[in-house]
N, C-alpha and C positions, 0 to 999 in steps of 0.2 A: 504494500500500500504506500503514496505517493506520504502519508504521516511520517513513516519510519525515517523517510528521508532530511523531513522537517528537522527530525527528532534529535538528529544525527549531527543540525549543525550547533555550534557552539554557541549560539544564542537564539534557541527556537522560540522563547518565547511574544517576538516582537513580529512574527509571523504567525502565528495566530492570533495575536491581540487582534491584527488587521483583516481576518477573516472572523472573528467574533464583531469587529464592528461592520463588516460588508454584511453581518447577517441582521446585526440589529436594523439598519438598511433597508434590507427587504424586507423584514417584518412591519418595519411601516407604511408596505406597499401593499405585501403582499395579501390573501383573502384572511381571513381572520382565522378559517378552517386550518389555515398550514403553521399556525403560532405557535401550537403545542410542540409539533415536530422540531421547526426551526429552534424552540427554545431547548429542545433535547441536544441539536446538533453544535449549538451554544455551550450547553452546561460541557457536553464530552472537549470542544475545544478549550474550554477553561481549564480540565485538565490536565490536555497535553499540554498547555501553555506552561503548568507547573511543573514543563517535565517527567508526568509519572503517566504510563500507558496503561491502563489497565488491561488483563489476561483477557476478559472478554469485549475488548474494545474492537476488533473485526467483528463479532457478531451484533454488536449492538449498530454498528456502521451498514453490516449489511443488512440488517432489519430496519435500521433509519429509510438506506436509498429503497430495499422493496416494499415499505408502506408510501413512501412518496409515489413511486409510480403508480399503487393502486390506486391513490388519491386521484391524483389528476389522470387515469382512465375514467373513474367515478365522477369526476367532474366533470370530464370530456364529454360520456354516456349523457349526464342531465343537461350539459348544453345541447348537445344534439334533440334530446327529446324536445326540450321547450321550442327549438325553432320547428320541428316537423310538426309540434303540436298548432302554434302558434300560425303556419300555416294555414293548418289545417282548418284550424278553427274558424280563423277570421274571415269575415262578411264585408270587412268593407277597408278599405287599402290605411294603413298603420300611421302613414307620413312620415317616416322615420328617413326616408330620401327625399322630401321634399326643398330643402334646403339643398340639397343637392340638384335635383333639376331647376331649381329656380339661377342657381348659379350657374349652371351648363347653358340656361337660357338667354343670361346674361352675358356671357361670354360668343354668344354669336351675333349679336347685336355691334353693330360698329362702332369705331369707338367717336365720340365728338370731335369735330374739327378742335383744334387748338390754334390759338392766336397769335403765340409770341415768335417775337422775329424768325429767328432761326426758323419754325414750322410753315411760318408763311413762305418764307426763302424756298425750304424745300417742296413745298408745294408747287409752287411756281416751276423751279426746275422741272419737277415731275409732270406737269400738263406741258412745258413748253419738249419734253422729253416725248410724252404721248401722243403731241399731234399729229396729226397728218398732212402728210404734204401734199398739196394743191397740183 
């Protein structure tokens, strides 16, 4: 495990300090369901920090990372159901892209002449560029 390595150098503890704080981090991001975990993944790096590994610290790492994964499958499974339910259900369109086509609508729309020098400058080029010769 990439720990041992940690563990190895002569002053590990200011490497984990800094992944104890990347995790307080995402605990303030992240869903409130994954707290418990993250604070398990915490307390174990507090203390490899102190230098001391415990015997069964492989197991408790590998039962950390395969309860996350089933987490976020079980999370994955409830987002998927809510949108095919939420589909399914719905009668009459969400608006949840309306802001979205109204800005897409806006953007084909031309944009206003502008006035100031330079634009009229170039304007000028551009019709005397586009006309046609007699």
């Amino acid at each position: 495990m990439e720990y041992a390595k940690v563990l190895a150098l002569p002053e590990p503890g200011p490497v984990f300090n800094q992944a104890d704080l990347a995790l307080t981090r995402l605990m303030l991001r992240a869903h409130p369901v994954y707290r418990p975990l993250i604070q398990e993944y915490q307390e174990t790096l507090r203390t490899l920090a102190k230098g001391k590994a415990p015997k069964t610290l492989t197991a408790t790492l590998t039962r950390l990372a395969t309860t996350r994964q089933k987490l976020a499958a079980t999370i994955q499974g409830i987002e998927n159901f809510l949108d095919i339910y939420q589909m399914q259900e719905s009668t009459v369109p969400s608006g949840a892209f309306d802001d979205y086509l109204r800005t897409a609508d806006e953007l084909e729309k031309p944009l206003p002449p502008r006035g100031d020098p330079i634009s009229r400058y170039l304007d000028q080029v551009e019709a005397e560029y586009n006309r046609q010769p007699e």
